[in-house]
C-alpha positions as CSV (number, residue, x, y, z in Angstrom):
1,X,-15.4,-41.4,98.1
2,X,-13.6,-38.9,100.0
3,X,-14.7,-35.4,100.1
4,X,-12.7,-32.7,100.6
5,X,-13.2,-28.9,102.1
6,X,-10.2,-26.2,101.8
7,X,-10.7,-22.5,102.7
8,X,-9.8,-19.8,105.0
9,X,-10.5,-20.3,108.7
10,X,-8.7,-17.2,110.3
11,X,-6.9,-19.7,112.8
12,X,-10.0,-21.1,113.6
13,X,-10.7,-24.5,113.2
14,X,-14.4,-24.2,111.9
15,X,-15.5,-22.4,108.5
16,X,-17.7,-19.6,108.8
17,X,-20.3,-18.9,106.3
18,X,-18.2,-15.8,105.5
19,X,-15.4,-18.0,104.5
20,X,-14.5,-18.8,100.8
21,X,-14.7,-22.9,100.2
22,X,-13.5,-24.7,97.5
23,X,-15.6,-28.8,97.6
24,X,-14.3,-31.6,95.5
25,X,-16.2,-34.8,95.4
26,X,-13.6,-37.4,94.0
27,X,-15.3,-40.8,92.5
28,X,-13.2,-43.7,92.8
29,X,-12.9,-44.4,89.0
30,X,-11.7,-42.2,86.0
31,X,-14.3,-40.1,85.8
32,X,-11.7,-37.8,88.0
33,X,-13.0,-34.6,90.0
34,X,-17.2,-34.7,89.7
35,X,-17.7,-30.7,90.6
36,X,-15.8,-28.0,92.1
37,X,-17.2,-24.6,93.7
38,X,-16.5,-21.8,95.9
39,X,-17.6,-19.3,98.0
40,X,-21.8,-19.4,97.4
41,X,-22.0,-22.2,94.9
42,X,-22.6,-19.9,92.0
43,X,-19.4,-21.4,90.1
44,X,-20.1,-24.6,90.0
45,X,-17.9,-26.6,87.1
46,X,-17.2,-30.1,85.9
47,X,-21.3,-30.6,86.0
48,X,-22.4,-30.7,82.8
49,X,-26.0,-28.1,82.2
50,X,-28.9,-30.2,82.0
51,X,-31.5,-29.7,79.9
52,X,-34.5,-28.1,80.5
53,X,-37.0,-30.8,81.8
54,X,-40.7,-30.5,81.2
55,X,-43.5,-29.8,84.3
56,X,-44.9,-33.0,83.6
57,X,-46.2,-33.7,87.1
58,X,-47.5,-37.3,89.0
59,X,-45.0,-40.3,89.6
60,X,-45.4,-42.0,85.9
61,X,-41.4,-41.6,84.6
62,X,-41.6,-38.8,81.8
63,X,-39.5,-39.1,78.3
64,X,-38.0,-36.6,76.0
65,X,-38.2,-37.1,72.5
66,X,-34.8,-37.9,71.4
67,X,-35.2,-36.7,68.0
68,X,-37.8,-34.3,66.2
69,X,-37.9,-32.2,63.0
70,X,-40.4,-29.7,61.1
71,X,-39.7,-29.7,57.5
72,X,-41.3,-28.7,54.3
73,X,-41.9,-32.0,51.6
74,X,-42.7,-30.1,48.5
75,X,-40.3,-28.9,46.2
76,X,-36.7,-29.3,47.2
77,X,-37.3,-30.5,50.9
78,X,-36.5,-27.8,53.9
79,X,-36.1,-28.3,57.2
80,X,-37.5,-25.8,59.5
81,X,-36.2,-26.5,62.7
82,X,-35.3,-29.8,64.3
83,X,-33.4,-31.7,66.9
84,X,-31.0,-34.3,66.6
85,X,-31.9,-34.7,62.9
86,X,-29.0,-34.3,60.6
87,X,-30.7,-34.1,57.4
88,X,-34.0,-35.3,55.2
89,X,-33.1,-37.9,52.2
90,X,-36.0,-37.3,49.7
91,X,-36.6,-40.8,48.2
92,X,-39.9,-39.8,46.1
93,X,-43.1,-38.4,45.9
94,X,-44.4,-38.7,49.9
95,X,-41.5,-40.2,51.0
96,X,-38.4,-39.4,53.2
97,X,-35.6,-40.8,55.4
98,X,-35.4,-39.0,58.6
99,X,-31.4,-39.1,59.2
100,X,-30.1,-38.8,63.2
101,X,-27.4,-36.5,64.2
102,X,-26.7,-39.2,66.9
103,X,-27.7,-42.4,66.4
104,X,-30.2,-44.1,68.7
105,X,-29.3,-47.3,71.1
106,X,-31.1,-49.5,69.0
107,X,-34.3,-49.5,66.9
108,X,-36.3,-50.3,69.0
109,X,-37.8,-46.6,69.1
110,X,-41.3,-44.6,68.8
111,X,-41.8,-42.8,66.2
112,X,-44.4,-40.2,65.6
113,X,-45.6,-38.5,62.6
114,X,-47.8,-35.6,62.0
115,X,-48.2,-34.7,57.6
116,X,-50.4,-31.9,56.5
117,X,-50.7,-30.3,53.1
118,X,-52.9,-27.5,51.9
119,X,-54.4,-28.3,48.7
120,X,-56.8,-31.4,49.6
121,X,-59.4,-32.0,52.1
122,X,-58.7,-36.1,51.8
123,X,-57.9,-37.9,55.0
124,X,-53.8,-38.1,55.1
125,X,-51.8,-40.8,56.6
126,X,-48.3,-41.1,57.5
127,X,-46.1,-44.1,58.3
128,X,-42.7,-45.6,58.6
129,X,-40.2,-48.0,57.6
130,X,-36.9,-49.5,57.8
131,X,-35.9,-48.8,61.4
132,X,-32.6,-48.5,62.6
133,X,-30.4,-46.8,64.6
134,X,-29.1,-43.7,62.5
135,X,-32.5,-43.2,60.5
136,X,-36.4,-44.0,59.9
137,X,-38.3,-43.9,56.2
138,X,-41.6,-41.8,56.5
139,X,-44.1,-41.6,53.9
140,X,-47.3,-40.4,53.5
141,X,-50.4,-39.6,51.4
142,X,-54.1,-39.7,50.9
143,X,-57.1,-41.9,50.8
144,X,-59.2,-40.7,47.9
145,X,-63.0,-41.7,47.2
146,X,-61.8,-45.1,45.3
147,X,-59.5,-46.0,48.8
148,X,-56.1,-46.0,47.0
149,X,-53.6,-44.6,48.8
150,X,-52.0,-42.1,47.3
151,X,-48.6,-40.6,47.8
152,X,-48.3,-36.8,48.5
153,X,-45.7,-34.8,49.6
154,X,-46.9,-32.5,52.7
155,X,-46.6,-29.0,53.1
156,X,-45.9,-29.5,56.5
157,X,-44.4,-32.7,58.2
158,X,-43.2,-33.4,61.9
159,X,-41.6,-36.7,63.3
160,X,-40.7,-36.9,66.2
161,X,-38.7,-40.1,67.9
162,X,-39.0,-41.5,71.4
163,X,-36.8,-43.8,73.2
């Protein structure tokens, strides 16, 4: 893996720190040049941005969600805001498909729900169905006093997907 330094050495045969460098790390496969800069470092290219990594501090491994949306379930369904979701099938009262921009792996996921709605105090639950790798069912509802479950659509709804 050979890397290579160019610049300006004023006949000398040592670069000064005043000297403009251009690096390029070559990997011996495809992949071609890794990154390229000059001068300080501040034009670094061929590096794609990374992004922005939580603070989550000790030496467990920490794990971005790979998916997540905020959408409304009543009426026609809305999506708030959202990540990697493409859209939200509406299959019935208190339940939905959760549909990936960019499919997962495999379906061997997390998934995470939150489902809130205004008009009730009954204790909601949320769950999901049908796993794979380009969507997840959610659905969720209500226990009432008699213990039936009963299907609501929520106000609010988050899901989130780990992997």
């Amino acid at each position: 893996m050979p890397l290579v330094l160019t610049g300006a050495t004023s006949g000398s045969t040592t670069l000064q720190s005043t000297d403009a460098v251009t690096a390029v790390l070559t990997l011996p496969s495809t992949t071609g040049t890794l990154l390229t800069t000059t001068g300080d470092g501040s034009g670094l290219t061929g590096i794609p941005a990374p992004a922005a990594l939580s603070t989550a501090s000790g030496s467990a491994p920490s794990y971005s969600a790979r998916a997540w949306v905020n959408f409304n379930g009543t009426g026609t369904v809305a999506i708030r805001d959202s990540g990697n979701v493409s859209s939200i099938t509406d299959n019935g009262t208190g339940d939905y498909t959760v549909n990936f921009t960019t499919a997962m792996s495999d379906a061997n996921y997390s998934a995470v729900i939150g489902w809130r709605v205004f008009s009730s105090v009954n204790i909601r639950a949320g769950g999901f169905n049908n796993y794979t790798t380009s969507s997840v069912d959610v659905y969720g509802g209500y226990k009432g006093g008699s213990n039936a479950f009963t299907a609501e659509d929520p106000t609010y709804a988050s899901v989130s997907i780990f992997r």
